[in-house]
Structures are given as structure tokens and as C-alpha cells.
N, C-alpha and C positions, 0 to 999 in steps of 0.2 A: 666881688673882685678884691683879692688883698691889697693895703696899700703897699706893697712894694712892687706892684705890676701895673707902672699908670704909660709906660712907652716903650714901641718894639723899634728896634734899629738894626736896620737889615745891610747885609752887606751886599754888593752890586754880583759880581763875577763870583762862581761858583757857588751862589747861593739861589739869587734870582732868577740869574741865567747860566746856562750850562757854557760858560767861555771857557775856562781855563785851559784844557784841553788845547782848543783851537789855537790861545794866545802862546799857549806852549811849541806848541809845532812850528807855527810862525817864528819865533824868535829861534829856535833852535837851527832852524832854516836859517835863515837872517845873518846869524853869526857864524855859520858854518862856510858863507858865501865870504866872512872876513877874517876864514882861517882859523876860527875859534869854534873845536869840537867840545859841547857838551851832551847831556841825554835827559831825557823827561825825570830823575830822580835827581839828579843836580838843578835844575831847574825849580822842581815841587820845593826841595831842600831852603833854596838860596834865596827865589824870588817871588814865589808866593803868597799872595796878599802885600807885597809893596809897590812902591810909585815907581814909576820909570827912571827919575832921574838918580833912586836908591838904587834900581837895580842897574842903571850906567857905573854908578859908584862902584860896585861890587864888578863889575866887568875887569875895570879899571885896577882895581887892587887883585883882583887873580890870574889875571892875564898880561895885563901890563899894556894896556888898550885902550888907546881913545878916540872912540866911534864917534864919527862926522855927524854934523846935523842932516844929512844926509839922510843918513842910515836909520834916523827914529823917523824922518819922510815916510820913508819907501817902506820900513819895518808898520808903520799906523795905518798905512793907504791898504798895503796887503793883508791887514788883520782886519779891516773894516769891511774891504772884498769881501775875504770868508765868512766874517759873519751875516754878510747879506744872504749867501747862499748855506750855510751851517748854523746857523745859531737859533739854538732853543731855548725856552722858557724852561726853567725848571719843572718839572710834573708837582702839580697839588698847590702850586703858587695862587694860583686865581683863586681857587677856592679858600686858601686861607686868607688869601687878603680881600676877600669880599663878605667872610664871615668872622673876623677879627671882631673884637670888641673894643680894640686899643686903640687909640692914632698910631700911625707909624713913620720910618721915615727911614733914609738909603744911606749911609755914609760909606764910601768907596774909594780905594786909593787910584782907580781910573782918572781919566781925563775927562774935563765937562765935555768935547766933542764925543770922547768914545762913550760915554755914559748915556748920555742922548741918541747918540744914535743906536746903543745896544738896544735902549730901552723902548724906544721908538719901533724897533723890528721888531720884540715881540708882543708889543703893543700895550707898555704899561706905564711911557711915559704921561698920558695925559692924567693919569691916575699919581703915578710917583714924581713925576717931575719941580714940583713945587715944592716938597721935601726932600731932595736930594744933595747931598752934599758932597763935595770931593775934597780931596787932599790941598788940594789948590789953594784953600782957602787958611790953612794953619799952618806956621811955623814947621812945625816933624811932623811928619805922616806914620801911619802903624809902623812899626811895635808904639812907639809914643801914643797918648792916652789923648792927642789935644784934639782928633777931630772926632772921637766920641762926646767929649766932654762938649763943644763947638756948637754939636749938634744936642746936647741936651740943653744946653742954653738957650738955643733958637726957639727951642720945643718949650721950654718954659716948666723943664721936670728937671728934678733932682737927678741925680748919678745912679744912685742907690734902687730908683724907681726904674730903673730903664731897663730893659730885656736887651743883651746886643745877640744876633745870631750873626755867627761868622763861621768860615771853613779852613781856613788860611793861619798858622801857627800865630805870626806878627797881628795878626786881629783878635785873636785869643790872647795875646799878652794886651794889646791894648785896652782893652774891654775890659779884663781883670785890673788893670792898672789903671782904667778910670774908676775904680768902685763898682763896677754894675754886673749885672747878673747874665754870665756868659753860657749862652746854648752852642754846641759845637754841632754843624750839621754836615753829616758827612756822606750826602746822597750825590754831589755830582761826579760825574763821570772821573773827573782828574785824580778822588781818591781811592780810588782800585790799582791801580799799577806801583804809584810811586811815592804815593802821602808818606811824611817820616813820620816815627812816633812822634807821642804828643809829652813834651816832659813832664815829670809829676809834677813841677809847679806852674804848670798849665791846664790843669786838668779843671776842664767847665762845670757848672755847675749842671749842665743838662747835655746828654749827646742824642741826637736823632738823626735817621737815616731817610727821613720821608715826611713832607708837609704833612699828609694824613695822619700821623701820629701824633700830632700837637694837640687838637681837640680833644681825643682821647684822654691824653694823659692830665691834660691842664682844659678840663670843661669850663671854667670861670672864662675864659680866653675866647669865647662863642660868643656872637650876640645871641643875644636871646628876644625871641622869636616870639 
């Protein structure tokens, strides 16, 4: 194992699980019901890997709109529905996180409820849940650098040590911008229609399309047997 591969930092929605999609439709829904027409490529664009109350912020500045507490209610209860009956595991997850050689750990711009319950459905919370982190817990959430860095502290590794996989442009700038070694994974479903480019000062150190291909390409990353 080289020393600059001693932790893997995975990101919750579009990585682990196959959410984004669903959370996209939901909200797009949601605000259409309050008179605010957007589409899945303004959405991938704007809110993508950030926190709720970033993407209320950006409502607010493009629209001129300020959504009831209400509306994150009713917008969370119907995105939790869906994913009771819709939501997948990413394909190749189990197996690379049961043949990982690394510790690992979840840093997410979700909510502890939504994170829990995602993870819970497809059945990795009792596995990830102790390592899980959310935005909740830092000051700015992605593109800021501070709940990678949060979660490298907790874990007791350096920055520079850490592997972050993310899929979401703002977790690619954070991950680069805490120092650590960023994999862009771009297998779930949400980046076929409307993913924007990735600008060249974003560009990961690693891109993969499929958990299967990690062992392959980084054997050291396998326990060994």
C-alpha cells in the first residue's frame, strides 16, 4: 500500500446510492407546484452535490423566492416516499466495500435523517453508519473543503492520505481544495442526461465509470487474501 492511500471518503447520493435522479424529479416537481419552472440540466448545473439550505439560497437569488418551511416538509417526506419504493444501491458497492483494504468513511451534503434512512434502505447503514458524516456538522458545506477535512480529522489521516470519491462538481472542488486525492465517479444514473462539464481546474485525479474497475486498476486497494 503506498503511503498516500491510508483512507477512502465516499460520498453518499450519486455514488453509494443511486439518488440523484429521484431527488431531482422531486424538487423539480416541488417547485413547479410554487410556480418555479426548472429542468434536470439546471438542476445537475446549480444544485448538485450541495445542502438544502445552499440550494434554498440559490432559489432565492434566481427567482426572487422564498420557500415556506413548509415546502422543505412536504419536498423531504416525498423524496423519502420515493426512495422507499425507488432507490438503489449503486451496482459494485458491496463488493468493493467488503474487499477494500482501507477504512472508509461517508461525507454527504444530505441530512442525518435523509442519510440514514437512504442508507438504512439499502442496507449499508449498520456497516457505514458510524462513519458518516453530513454537512450538518461544519460551518460551509461543499464546494468548501471543511467537511472533508472534519472527516479526515475524525479518521485521524492526513488530507493528503485520503482518496475522496465524489460525482457532483462542488465535491470535486472540495476534495481538491482540501488537498486530497480526488476520484470522479461518473456511473450513476443522473450523469447521462444532464452532468455539465467538469472545468479544467476540476479535473480529478482519477475518473471511473464502475466500482469493478477500482481493483483492476489500483490492486494495492484489495485485501489480500
Amino acid at each position: 500500500m503506498t503511503p498516500s492511500m491510508k483512507l477512502v471518503i465516499l460520498d453518499c447520493d450519486g455514488v453509494l446510492i443511486d439518488s440523484e435522479v429521484i431527488s431531482a424529479q422531486m424538487l423539480i416537481e416541488q417547485l413547479a407546484c410554487r410556480g418555479v419552472e426548472v429542468d434536470l440540466a439546471y438542476v445537475a448545473r446549480h444544485f448538485l452535490g450541495r445542502s438544502y439550505p445552499t440550494v434554498m439560497q440559490i432559489i432565492r437569488k434566481d427567482f426572487q423566492l422564498d420557500l415556506s418551511a413548509d415546502f422543505e416538509e412536504e419536498y423531504r417526506n416525498r423524496l423519502l416516499a420515493a426512495f422507499e419504493d425507488r432507490l438503489s444501491i449503486m451496482p459494485g458497492v458491496e463488493d468493493f466495500l467488503e474487499n477494500l483494504a482501507l477504512p472508509v468513511a461517508v461525507a454527504t451534503s444530505s441530512s442525518p435523517r435523509r442519510v440514514e434512512m437512504s442508507l438504512r434502505r439499502v442496507g449499508l447503514w449498520e456497516r457505514l453508519g458510524p462513519v458518516t458524516y453530513t454537512a450538518s456538522l461544519v460551518a460551509h458545506g461543499k464546494p468548501a473543503p471543511d467537511l472533508f477535512l472534519h472527516v479526515a480529522r475524525e479518521m485521524q489521516t492526513a488530507p493528503e492520505d485520503c482518496i475522496v470519491v465524489e460525482d457532483s462538481l462542488p465535491g470535486l472542488q472540495a476534495g481538491l481544495a482540501a488537498g486530497m486525492q480526488v476520484w470522479h465517479f461518473v456511473g450513476g444514473s443522473h450523469m447521462k442526461p444532464a452532468f455539465p462539464d467538469v472545468p479544467r481546474d476540476l479535473t480529478p485525479h482519477h475518473r471511473f465509470a464502475s466500482f469493478a474497475e477500482v481493483f483492476p486498476s489500483f490492486p494495492a486497494l484489495r485485501k489480500q487474501i
